[in-house]
C-alpha positions in Angstrom: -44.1 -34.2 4.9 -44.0 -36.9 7.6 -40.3 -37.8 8.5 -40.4 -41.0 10.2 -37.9 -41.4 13.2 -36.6 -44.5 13.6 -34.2 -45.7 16.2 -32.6 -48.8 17.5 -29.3 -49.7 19.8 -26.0 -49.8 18.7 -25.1 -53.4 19.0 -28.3 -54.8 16.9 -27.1 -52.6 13.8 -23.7 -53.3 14.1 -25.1 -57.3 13.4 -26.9 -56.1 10.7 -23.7 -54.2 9.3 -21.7 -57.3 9.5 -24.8 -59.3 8.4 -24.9 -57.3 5.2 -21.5 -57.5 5.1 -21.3 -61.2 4.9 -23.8 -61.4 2.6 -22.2 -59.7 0.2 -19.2 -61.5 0.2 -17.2 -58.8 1.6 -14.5 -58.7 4.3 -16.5 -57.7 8.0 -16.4 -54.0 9.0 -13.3 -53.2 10.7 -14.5 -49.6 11.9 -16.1 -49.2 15.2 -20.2 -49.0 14.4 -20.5 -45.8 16.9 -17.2 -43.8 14.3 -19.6 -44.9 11.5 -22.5 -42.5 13.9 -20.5 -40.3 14.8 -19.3 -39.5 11.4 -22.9 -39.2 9.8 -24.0 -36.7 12.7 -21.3 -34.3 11.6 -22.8 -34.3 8.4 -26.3 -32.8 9.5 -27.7 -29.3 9.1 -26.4 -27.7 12.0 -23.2 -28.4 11.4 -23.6 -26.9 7.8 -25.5 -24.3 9.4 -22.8 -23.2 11.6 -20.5 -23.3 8.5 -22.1 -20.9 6.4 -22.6 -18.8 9.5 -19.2 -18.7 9.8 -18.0 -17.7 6.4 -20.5 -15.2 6.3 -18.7 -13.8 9.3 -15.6 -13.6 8.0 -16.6 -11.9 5.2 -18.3 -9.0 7.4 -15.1 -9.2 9.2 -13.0 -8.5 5.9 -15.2 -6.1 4.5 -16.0 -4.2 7.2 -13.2 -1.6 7.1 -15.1 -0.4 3.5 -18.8 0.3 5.1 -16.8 2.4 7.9 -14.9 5.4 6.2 -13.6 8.6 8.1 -13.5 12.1 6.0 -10.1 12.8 8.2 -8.0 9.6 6.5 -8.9 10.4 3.2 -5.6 11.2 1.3 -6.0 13.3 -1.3 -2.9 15.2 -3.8 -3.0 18.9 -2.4 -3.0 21.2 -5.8 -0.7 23.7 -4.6 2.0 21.0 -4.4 3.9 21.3 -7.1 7.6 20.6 -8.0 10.4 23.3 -8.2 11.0 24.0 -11.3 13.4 26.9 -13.3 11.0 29.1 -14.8 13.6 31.8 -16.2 17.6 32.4 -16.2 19.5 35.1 -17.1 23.0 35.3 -17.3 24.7 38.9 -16.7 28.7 39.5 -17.0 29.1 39.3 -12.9 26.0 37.6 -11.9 23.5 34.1 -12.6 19.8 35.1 -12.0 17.3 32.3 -12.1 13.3 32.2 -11.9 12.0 29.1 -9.9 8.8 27.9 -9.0 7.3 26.1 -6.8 6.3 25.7 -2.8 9.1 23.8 -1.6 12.0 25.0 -2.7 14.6 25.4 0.1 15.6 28.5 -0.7 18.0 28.7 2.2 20.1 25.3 1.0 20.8 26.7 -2.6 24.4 26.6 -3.3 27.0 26.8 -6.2 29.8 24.8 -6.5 32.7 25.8 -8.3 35.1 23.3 -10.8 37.7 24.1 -8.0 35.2 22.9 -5.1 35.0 26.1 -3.8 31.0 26.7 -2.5 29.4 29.8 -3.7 26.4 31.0 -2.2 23.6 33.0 -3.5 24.4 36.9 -3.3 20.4 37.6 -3.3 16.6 36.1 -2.7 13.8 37.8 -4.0 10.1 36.4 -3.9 8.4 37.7 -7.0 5.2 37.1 -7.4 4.8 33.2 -6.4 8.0 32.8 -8.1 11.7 32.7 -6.1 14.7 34.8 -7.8 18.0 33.6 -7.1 21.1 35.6 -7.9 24.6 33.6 -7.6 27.4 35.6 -8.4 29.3 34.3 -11.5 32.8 34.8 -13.0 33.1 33.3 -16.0 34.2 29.7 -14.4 32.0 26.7 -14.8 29.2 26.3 -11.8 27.3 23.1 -10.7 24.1 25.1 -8.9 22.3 22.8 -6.4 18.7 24.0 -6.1 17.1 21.6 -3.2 13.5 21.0 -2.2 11.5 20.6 1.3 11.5 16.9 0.3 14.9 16.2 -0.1 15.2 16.2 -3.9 18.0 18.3 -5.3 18.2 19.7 -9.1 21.7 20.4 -10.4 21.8 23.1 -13.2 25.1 23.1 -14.4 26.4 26.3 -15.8 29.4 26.4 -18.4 30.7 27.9 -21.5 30.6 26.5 -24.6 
C-alpha cells in the first residue's frame, strides 16, 4: 500500500480553507489554520499508542499486588480459637462449680458480684482436662458471675432462686 505524502505551507491552505469556505456560502474560518494542525496531529497513532500504553500500565499497577503474594500475610482462623463457653454447673448447698471451655478464658478476672455489691471471688481453679473448673462460694443470695475472655468479652451468668 503506497501512502502518498503530500505537503504544502501553511498560508496557501489557509486560502484554500477560506476559499472553500466562501464557496460554500459559509461565514470564513475564524480559527487559526496552524490550531486546525495542531489539533489533527494529536489525533495520530502515537498519541493513541501512548494511550493504550498507559492504561495498560495502570492496570499492571492495580493488579500487581495479586501476582505477588507472601505465605507470612496470609490470615487464616486458627482452630484452636474457640469461644468460652459453660460446659457444666453444679450447684452444692455452700458452693457454685462451673465447667468452662475454651482458650481464652481469663481465668484470673472471674468474679461474683453479690445483690448487695459486695465482690466474691472464686474459692478454687482447677484445669481439667482442657476444660477450667471454677468454684465461687455461694450462700443462698442471688449472684451476677462475670466470666471474662483474653479479648475483652465478658459473659454474665446470673445465679438466683426461683
Amino acid at each position: 500500500m503506497n501512502r502518498h505524502k503530500y505537503t504544502m505551507d501553511m498560508a496557501t491552505a489557509n486560502n484554500i480553507l477560506q476559499n472553500v469556505f466562501i464557496a460554500g456560502e459559509q461565514k470564513p474560518n475564524t480559527i487559526p489554520f496552524d490550531k486546525i494542525v495542531l489539533r489533527s496531529k494529536a489525533k495520530t497513532t502515537l498519541v493513541t499508542a501512548c494511550m493504550w500504553i498507559g492504561i495498560v500500565m495502570l492496570l499492571l499497577t492495580l493488579l500487581s499486588p495479586l501476582a505477588f503474594t507472601s505465605q507470612e500475610f496470609r490470615i487464616t482462623q486458627d482452630e484452636a480459637d474457640e469461644s468460652v463457653q459453660i460446659v457444666s454447673h453444679q450447684l452444692y448447698t455452700s458452693e457454685f462449680v462451673m465447667m468452662i471451655e475454651g482458650n481464652k478464658l481469663d481465668y484470673r478476672n472471674v468474679y461474683a458480684a453479690k445483690s448487695d455489691g459486695s465482690i466474691i471471688y472464686p474459692s478454687r481453679i482447677r484445669f481439667v482436662n482442657d476444660n477450667t473448673e471454677i468454684t465461687i462460694p455461694y450462700d443462698g443470695a442471688e449472684l451476677n458471675i462475670y466470666i471474662p475472655d483474653t479479648d475483652g468479652n465478658v459473659i454474665q451468668a446470673i445465679l438466683s432462686e426461683r
